[in-house]
C-alpha positions in Angstrom: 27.1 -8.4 6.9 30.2 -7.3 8.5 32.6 -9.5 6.5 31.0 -8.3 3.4 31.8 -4.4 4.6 35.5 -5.9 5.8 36.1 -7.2 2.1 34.8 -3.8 0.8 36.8 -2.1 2.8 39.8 -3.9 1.9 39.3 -4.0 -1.9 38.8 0.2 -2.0 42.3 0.3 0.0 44.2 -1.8 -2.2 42.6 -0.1 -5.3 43.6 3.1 -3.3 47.2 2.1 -2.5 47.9 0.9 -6.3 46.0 4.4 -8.0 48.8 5.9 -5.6 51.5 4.3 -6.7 50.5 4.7 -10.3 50.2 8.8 -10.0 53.2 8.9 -8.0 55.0 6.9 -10.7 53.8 8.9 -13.6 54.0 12.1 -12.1 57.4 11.6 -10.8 58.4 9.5 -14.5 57.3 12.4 -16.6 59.3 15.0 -13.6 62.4 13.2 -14.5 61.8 13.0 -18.8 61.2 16.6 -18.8 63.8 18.0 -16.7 61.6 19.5 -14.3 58.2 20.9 -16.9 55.2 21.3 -14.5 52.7 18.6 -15.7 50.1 17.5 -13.2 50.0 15.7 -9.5 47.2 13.6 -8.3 48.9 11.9 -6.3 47.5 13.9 -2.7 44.2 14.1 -4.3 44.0 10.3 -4.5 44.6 9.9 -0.7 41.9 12.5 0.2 39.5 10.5 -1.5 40.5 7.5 0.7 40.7 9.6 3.9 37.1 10.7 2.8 35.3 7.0 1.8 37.4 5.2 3.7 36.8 4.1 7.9 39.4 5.7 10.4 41.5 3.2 10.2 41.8 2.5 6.9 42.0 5.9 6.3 45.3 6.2 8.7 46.8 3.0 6.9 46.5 4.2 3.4 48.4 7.4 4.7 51.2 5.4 6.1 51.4 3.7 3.1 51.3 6.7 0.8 54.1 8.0 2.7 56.3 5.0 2.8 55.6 5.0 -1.2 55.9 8.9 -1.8 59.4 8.2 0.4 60.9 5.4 -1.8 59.6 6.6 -5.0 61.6 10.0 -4.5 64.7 8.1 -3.0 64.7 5.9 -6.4 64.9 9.4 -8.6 67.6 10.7 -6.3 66.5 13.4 -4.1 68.0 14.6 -1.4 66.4 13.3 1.8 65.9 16.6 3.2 63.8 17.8 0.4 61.8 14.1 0.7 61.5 14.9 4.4 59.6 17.8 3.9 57.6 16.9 1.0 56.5 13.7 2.4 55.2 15.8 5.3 53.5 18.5 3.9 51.8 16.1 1.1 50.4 14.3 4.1 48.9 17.2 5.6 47.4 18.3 2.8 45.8 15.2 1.8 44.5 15.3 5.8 43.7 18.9 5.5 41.7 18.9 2.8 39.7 15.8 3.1 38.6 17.8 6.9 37.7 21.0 4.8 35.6 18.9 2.5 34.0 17.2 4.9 33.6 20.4 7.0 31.3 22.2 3.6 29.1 18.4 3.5 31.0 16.2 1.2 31.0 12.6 3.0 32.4 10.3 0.3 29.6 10.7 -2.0 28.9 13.2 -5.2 25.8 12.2 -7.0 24.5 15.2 -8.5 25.9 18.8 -9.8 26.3 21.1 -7.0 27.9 18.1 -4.9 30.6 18.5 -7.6 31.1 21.9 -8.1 31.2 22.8 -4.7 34.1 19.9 -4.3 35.9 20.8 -7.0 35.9 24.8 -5.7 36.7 23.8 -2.6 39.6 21.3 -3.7 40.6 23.9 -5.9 41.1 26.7 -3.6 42.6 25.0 -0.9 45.5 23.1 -2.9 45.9 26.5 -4.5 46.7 28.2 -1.6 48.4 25.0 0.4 51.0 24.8 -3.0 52.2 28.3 -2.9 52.8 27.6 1.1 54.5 24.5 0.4 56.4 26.0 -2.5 57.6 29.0 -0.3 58.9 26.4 1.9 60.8 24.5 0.0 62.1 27.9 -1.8 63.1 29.3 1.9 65.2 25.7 2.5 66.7 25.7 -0.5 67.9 29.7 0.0 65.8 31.5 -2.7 62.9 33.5 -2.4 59.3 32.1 -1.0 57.8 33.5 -4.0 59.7 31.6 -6.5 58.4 29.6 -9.2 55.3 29.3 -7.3 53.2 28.5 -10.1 54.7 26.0 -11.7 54.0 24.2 -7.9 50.5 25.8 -8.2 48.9 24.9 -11.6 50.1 21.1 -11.3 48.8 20.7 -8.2 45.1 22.3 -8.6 45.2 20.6 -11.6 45.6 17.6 -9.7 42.7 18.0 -6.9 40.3 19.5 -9.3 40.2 16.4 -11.7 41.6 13.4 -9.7 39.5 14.0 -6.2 35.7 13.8 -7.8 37.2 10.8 -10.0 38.0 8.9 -7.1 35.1 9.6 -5.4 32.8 8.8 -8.6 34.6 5.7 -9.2 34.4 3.9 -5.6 29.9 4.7 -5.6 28.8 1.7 -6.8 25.6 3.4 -7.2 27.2 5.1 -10.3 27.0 2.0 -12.5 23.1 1.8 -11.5 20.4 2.1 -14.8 23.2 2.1 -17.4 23.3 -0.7 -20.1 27.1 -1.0 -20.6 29.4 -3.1 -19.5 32.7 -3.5 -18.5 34.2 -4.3 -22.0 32.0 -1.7 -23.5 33.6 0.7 -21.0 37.2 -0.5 -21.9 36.6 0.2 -25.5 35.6 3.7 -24.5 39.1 4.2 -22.5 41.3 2.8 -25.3 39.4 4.9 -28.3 39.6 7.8 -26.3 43.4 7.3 -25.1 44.0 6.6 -28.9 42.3 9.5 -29.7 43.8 12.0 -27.7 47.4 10.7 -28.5 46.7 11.3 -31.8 45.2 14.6 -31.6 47.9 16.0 -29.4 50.6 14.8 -31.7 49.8 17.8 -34.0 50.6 21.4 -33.6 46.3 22.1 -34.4 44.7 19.2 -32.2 40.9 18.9 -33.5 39.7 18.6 -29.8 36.0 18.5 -30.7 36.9 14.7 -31.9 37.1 14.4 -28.1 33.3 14.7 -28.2 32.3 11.3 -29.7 33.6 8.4 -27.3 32.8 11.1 -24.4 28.9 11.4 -26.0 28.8 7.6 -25.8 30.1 7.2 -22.3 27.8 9.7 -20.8 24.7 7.9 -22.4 26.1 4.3 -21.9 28.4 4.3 -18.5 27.0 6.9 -17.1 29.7 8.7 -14.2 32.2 6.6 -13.9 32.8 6.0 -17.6 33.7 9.7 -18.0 36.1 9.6 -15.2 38.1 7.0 -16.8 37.4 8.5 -20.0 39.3 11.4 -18.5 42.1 9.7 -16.9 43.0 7.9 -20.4 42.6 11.1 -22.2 45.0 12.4 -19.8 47.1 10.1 -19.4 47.8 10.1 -23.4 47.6 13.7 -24.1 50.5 14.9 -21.4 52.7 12.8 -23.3 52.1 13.2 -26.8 52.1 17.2 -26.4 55.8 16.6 -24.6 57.3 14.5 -27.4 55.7 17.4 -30.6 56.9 19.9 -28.7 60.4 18.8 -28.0 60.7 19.6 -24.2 60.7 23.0 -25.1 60.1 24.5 -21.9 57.7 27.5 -22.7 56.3 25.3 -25.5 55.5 22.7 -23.6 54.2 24.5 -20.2 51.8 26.3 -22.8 50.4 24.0 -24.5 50.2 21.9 -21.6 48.0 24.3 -19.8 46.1 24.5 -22.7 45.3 20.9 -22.6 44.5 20.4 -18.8 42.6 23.6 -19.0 40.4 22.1 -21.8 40.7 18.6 -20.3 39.3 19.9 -16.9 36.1 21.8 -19.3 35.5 18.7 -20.8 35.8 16.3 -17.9 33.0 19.4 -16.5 30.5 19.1 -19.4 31.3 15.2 -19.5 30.5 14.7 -15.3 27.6 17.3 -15.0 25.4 15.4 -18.0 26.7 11.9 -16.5 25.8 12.7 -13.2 22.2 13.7 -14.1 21.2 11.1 -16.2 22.7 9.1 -13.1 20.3 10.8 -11.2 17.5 10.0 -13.4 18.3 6.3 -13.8 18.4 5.9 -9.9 15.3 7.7 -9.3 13.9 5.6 -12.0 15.3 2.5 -10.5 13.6 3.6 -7.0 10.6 4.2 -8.6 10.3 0.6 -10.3 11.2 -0.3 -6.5 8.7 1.5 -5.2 6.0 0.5 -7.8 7.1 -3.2 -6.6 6.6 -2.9 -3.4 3.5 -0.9 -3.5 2.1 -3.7 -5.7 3.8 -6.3 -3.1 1.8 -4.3 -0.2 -1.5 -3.8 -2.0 -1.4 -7.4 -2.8 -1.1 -8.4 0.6 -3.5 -5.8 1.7 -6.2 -7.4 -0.8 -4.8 -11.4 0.7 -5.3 -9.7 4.1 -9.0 -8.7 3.6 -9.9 -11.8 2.0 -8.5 -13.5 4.7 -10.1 -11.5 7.7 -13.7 -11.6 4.8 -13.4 -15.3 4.7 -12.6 -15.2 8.5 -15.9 -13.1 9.4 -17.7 -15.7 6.7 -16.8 -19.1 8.7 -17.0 -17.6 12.1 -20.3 -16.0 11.2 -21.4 -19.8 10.2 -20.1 -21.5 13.4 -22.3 -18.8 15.6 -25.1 -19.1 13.5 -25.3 -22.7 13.7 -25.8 -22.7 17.6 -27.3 -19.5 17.9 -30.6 -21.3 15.6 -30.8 -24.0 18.1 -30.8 -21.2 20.6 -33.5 -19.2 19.2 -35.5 -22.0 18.1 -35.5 -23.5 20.8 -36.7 -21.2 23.1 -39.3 -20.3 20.6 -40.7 -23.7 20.6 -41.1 -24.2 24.7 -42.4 -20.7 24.7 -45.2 -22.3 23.3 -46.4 -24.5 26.1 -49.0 -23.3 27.6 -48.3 -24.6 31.1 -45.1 -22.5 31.3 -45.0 -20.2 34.2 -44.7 -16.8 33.6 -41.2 -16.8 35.7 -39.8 -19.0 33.2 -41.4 -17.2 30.2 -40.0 -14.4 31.1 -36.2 -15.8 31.4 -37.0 -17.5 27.7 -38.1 -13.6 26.9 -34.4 -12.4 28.4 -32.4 -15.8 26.4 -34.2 -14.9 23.4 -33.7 -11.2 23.4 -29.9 -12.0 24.3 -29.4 -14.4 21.2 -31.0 -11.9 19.0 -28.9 -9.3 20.1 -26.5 -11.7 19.1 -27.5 -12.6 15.9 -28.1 -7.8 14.9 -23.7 -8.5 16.1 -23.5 -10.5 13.7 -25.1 -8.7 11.3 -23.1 -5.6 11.8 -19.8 -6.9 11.4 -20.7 -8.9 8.1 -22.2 -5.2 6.9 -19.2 -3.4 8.3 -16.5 -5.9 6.5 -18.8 -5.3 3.2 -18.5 -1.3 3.7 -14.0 -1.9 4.4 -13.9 -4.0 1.2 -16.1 -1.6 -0.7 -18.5 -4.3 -1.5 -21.4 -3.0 -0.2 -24.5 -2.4 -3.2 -28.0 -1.2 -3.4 -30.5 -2.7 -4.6 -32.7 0.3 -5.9 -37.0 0.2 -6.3 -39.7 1.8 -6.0 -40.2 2.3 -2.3 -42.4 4.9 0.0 -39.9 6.5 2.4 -42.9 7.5 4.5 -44.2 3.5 5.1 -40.4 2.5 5.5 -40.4 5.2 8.3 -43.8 3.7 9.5 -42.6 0.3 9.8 -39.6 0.9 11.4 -41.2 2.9 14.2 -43.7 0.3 14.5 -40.9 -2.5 14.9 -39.2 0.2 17.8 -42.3 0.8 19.4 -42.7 -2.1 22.0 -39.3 -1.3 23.2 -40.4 2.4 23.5 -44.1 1.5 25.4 -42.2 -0.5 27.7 -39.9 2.1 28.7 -43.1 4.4 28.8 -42.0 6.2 26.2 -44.1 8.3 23.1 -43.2 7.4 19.7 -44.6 10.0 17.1 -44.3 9.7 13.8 -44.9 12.5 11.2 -45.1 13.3 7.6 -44.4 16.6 5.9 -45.2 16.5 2.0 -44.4 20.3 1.4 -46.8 19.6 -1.9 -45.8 16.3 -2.8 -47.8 13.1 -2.0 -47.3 11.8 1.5 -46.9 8.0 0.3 -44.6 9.0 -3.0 -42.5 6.6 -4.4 -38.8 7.4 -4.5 -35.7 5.2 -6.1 -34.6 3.7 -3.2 -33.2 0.5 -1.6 -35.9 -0.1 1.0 -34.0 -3.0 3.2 -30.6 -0.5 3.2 -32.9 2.4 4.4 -35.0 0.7 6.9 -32.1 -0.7 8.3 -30.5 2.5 8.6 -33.7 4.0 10.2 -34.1 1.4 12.7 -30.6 1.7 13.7 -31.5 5.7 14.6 -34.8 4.7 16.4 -33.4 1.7 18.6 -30.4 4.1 19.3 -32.8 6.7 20.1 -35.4 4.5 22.2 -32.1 3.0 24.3 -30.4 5.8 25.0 -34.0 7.7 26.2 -35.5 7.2 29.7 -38.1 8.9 29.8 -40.1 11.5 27.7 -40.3 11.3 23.8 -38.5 9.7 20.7 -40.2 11.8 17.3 -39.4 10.5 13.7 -40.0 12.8 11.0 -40.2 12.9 6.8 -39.8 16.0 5.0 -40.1 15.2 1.1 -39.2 18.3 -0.8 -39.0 21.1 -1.7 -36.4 20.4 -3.9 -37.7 17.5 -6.5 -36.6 13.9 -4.9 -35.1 15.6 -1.8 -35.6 13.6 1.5 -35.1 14.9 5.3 -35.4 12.4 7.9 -35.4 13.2 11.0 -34.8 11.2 14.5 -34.8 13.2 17.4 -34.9 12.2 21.6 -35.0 13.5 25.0 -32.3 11.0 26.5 -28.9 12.0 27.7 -27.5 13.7 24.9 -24.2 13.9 23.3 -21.1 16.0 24.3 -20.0 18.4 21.2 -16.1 16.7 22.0 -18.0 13.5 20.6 -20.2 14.3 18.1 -17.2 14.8 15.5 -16.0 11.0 15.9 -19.6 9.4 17.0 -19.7 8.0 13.5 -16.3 6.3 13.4 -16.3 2.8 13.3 -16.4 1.0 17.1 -16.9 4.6 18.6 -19.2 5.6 21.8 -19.4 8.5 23.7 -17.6 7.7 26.6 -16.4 4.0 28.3 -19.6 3.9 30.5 -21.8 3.5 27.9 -21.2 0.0 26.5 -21.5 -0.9 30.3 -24.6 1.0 30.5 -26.8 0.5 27.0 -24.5 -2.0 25.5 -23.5 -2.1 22.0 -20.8 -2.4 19.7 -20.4 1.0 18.1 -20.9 0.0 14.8 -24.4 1.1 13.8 -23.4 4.3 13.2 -20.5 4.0 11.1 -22.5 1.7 9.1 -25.3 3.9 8.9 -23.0 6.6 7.7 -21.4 4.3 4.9 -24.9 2.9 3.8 -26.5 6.7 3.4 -23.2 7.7 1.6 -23.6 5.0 -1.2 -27.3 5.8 -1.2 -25.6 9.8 -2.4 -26.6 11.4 0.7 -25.3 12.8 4.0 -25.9 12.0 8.4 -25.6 14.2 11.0 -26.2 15.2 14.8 -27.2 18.1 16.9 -27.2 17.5 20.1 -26.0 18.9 23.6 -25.7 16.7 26.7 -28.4 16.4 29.2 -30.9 17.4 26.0 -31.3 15.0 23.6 -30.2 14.6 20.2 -31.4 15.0 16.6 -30.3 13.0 13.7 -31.0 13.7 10.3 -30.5 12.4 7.4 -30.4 14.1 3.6 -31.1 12.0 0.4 -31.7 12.4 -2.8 -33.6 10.1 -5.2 -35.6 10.0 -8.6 -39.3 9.7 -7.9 -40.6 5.9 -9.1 -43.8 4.6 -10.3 -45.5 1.9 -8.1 -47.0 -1.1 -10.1 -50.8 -1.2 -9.7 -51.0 -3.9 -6.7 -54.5 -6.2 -7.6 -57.5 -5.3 -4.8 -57.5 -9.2 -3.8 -54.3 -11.0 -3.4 -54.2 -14.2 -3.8 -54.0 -16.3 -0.5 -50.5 -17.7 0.0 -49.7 -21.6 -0.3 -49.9 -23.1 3.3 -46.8 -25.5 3.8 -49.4 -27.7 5.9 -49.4 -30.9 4.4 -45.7 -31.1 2.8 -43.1 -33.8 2.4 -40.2 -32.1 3.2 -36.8 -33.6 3.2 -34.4 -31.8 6.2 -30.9 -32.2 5.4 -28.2 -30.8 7.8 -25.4 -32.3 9.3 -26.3 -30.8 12.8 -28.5 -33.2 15.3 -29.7 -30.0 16.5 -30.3 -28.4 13.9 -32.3 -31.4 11.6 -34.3 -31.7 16.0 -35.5 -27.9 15.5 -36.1 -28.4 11.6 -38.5 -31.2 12.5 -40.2 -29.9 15.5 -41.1 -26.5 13.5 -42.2 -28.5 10.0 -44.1 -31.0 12.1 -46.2 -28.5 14.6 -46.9 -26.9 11.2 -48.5 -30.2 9.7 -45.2 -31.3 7.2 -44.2 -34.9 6.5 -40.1 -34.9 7.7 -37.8 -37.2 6.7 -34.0 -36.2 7.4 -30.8 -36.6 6.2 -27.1 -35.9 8.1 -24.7 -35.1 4.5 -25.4 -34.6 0.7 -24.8 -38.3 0.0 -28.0 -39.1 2.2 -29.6 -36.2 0.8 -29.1 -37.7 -3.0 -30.0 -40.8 -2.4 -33.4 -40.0 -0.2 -34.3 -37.7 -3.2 -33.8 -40.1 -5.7 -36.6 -42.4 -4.4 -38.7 -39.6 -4.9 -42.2 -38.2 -3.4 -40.7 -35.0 -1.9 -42.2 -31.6 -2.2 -39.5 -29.6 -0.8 -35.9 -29.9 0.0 -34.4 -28.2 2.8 -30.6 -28.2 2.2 -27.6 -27.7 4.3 -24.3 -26.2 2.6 -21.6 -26.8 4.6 -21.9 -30.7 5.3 -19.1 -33.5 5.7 -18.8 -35.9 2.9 -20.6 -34.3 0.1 -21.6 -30.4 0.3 -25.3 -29.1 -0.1 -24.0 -27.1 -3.3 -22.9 -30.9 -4.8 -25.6 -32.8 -3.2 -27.9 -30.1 -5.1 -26.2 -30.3 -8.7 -26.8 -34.1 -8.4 -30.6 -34.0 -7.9 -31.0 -31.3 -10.7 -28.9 -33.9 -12.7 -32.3 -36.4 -12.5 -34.6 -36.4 -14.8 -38.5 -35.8 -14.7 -40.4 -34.9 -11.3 -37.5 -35.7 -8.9 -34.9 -33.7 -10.5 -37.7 -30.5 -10.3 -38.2 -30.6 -7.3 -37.6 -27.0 -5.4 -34.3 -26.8 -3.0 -34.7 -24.5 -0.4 -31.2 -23.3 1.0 -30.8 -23.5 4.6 -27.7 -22.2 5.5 -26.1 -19.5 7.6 -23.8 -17.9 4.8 -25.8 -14.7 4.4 -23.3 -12.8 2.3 -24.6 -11.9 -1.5 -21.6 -14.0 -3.3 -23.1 -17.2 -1.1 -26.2 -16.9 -1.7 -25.6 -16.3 -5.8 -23.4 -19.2 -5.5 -26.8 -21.6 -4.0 -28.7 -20.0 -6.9 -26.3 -21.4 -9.4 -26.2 -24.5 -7.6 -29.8 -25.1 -8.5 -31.8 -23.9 -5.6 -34.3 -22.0 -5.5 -34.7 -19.8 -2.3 -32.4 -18.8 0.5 -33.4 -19.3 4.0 -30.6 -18.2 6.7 -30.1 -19.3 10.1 -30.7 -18.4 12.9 -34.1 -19.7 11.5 -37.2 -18.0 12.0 -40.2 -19.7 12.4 -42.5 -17.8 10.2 -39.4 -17.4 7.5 -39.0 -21.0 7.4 -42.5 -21.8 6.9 -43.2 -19.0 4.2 -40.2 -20.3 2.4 -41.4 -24.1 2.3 -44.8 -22.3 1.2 -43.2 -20.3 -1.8 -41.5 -23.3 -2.6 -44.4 -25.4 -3.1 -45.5 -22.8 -6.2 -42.2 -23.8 -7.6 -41.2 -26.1 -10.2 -37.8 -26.5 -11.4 -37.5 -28.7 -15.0 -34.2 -29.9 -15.6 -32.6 -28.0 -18.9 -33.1 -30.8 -21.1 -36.7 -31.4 -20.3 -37.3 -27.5 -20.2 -35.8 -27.6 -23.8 -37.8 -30.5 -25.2 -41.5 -28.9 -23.4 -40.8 -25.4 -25.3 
């Protein structure tokens, strides 16, 4: 990095040192051929702009140089030393002067846009104006005539000078000129030699057609943007001073008014020219940046999207490897809580293991929930459902808790016209979810007294008002406004005290949000809170429900094949299937799996999806690829990816239910019993029986 900014720095003060020489030569050249007409002098103008881009020391190097050159350069046309003397030294100020001035009004090196380059050119301008008729005076005094003597022949050249050459040399050294303009360097070099041509020619006559000026200046400003006029304006220039010498003969009055003439028009057109380069300049960098920008916000957002998968996929596996112990866990202790003999001690320590895993297992829960609600992945699944028997059953799942903690639970109904049990477009797992969360909140956070849960349908048509409200400890208004952010709780003390993740609520509040409705709290501390909850949903028909259902399959009496990779696991599978009356056989991978089902005589398959070897979703595709009775038989997915894309993706694998772990007893066996009603043809039988 600081090697590259060396050679930089070196190449601008070379290219500085030879633009020097090269207006010193001119300027002095065409001095000497015209026996003393004014013309113009950049020369001081070209070592601002290095004082101005250039680093301290540079800056002092290029003006030794300059001097040393301005020296010998006078010396070879003969001047008397004196006169060199001062010149040299008042030059050099200048140069210094006016590069402090400029940067003194805000002009660091840079002029990108219009009013950088008007106010540098006015300030240039005024300064050289007034410096030249000092320096004139000067030289006047010296020389014995009066300080007011021929002052503006030293004027006009000068200004001239600073006014054109300074914002060239400061347009030409920004690299970010040449940014978001198609031409090239040849392109650009055809511009300067058509326009030097051009302006020869035209100045050759008495009548120059200046607007002919116009066309390679158009093209510059659309194709080189900045930097093209400035050489465009230096070749012009460069051509036109001489050509209007040589037509008008050296005529002295002649040729100082048409030369003013030209440099006056010169410095319009270089104006017009630099203003329109400068803003399209302006428009192809912030183009530039916004294609940058564009970039990276697609770079970020495509990181942000790898980043979620990655932390989804993350909460997906570690969600499997917790499930996978936690079944053993609760199964487990589900199946010794069963012996009789047990002593109430030690059934109430399995009570305290099992309450602890299941805890574990609602943790779980939440977090897969919450990454569905970050990745916007989170859907209902809308039916006809009574909000007042969702209500029910939720306070009737809660209400153990509360009678153990001696607390009432009331539950009430207000129809305000409607039917009590109306059914409403709802999700009904989504909602009772959402409602438990509010009465287990309630119910924990309550020590004594009452935990209410009200329904108020109406008045408005679908309009739903729940209500949860408590006498616990209340919340603090300096809470309430961020109770609902995601791993929020009122204060430190209470995850020490209650427990809890802080969680429920921000899922809650996402949940009732996709449902199209809003969550709140009232609530003081020391008296309770209130939660409530506004929805609005089209009311829905219940299908007529038959008088006598039928009475469900019994999975007594079923060959079941277990397959997981777990010893564990395939241990708790076979203890609950065989206290329930099941033939077991087991397998450890999808390989066993296939080739246990291919000897057929199974009535259910219990399958594993994350097994060495051969997967469930593989070992699955391979039975459905038997034919007759052993490729039908049902598949029963026992897994602990819960997510909806994992459970589509057993579905089109071939099975036919979804059991997840941790495994519930009752789950399990109502699954084998709803798989026993199933039969699954392959596609090619199902084609040839319809």
């Amino acid at each position: 990095m600081a090697s590259g900014v060396r050679r930089l720095e070196g190449g601008r003060l070379a290219a500085l040192v030879a633009a020097f020489a090269a207006s010193m030569a001119y300027s002095l050249f065409l001095a000497g051929a015209t026996q003393g007409i004014p013309t113009i002098w950049t020369a001081n103008a070209v070592v601002a702009v290095g004082l101005l881009t250039l680093s301290w020391r540079n800056g002092m190097a290029l003006l030794a140089i300059a001097s040393a050159i301005h020296v010998a350069f006078q010396l070879a046309v003969g001047d008397p030393p004196v006169f060199i003397g001062i010149v040299t030294a008042l030059d050099g100020a200048h140069a210094v002067a006016m590069a402090l001035l400029l940067r003194a009004v805000g002009c660091r090196g840079r002029l990108r846009d219009m009013r950088a380059l008007i106010v540098t050119i006015l300030t240039a301008t005024a300064f050289t104006a007034a410096w030249s008729v000092v320096t004139n005076g000067c030289l006047e005094l010296a020389a014995g005539h009066s300080f007011w003597n021929g002052w503006l022949d030293w004027a006009i050249p000068n200004t001239l000078g600073a006014a054109i050459a300074l914002p060239i040399g400061l347009v030409l050294l920004d690299r970010r000129h040449a940014e978001g303009f198609p031409a090239g360097r040849l392109e650009i070099a055809g511009y300067v030699v058509a326009m030097a041509a051009i302006s020869a020619l035209l100045y050759s006559v008495s009548v120059p057609i200046r607007v002919l000026l116009l066309a390679p200046m158009l093209f510059a400003v659309f194709r080189g943007g900045p930097q093209a006029i400035a050489l465009l304006i230096v070749a012009s220039l460069a051509a036109a001073i001489p050509a209007i010498l040589h037509r008008t003969g050296l005529d002295g009055e002649l040729a100082r008014n048409a030369l003013r003439s030209a440099q006056a028009s010169h410095l319009a057109l270089y104006l017009t020219g630099m203003m329109g380069g400068l803003a399209l300049g302006r428009q192809a960098r912030l183009q530039a940046l916004l294609v940058r920008r564009t970039a990276a916000a697609r770079a970020a957002q495509a990181r942000a999207q790898a980043a979620n998968q990655a932390k989804s996929d993350f909460l997906a596996t570690m969600s499997h490897e917790i499930r996978t112990p936690l079944n053993s866990i609760l199964g487990f202790t589900a199946l010794v809580a069963d012996d009789a003999s047990l002593s109430d001690e030690n059934r109430r320590r399995l009570e305290l293991v099992t309450r602890a895993g299941q805890s574990l297992a609602e943790l779980i829960n939440d977090l897969l929930d919450f990454s569905k609600v970050e990745a916007g992945r989170l859907e209902l699944n809308l039916g006809p459902v009574s909000p007042a028997a969702v209500l029910r059953d939720a306070a009737a799942i809660v209400a153990p808790t509360a009678q153990g903690k001696g607390l009432a639970l009331d539950v009430t109904v207000t129809a305000g016209g409607a039917e009590p049990d109306a059914a409403f477009a709802l999700d009904e797992a989504r909602l009772r979810q959402v409602l438990l969360n509010l009465l287990a909140n309630a119910v924990k956070f309550t020590a004594q007294g009452v935990v209410s849960a009200r329904l108020i349908l109406g008045p408005d048509r679908g309009a739903l008002r729940f209500e949860i409200a408590d006498t616990g400890i209340g919340i603090a208004p300096d809470v309430q406004a961020r109770l609902f952010e995601r791993f929020s709780q009122a204060d430190s003390s209470i995850s020490r005290s209650f427990g809890g993740t802080g969680l429920g609520l921000a899922i809650s509040r996402a949940l009732v949000r996709q449902m199209g409705g809003e969550i709140g709290v009232q609530s003081e501390l020391g008296q309770g809170a209130r939660f409530w909850i506004n929805l609005v949903a089209e009311p829905a028909l219940v299908a007529h429900q038959p008088d006598v259902a039928e009475a469900p399959v019994e999975a007594a009496a079923a060959r079941v094949l277990l397959v997981d990779d777990h010893p564990m696991n395939r241990e708790l599978g076979q203890a609950l299937l065989t206290l329930a009356g099941c033939d077991v056989v087991t397998a450890e991978d999808g390989v066993q799996a296939v080739e246990a089902a291919r000897a057929g005589g199974f009535d259910v398959i219990l399958m594993d999806v994350h097994m060495p070897v051969m997967d469930g979703l593989a070992a699955t595709r391979a039975i459905r690829g038997f034919g007759g009775a052993v490729g039908a038989v049902p598949i029963v997915a026992l897994t602990a990816d819960v997510p909806a894309d994992q459970v589509a993706r057993c579905r089109e694998a071939g099975m036919t239910d979804h059991v997840a772990k941790p495994i519930n007893r009752d789950q399990l066996l109502a699954a084998v019993g709803r798989a026993l009603e199933t039969v699954v043809l392959p596609d090619a039988e199902a084609r040839a029986r319809a």
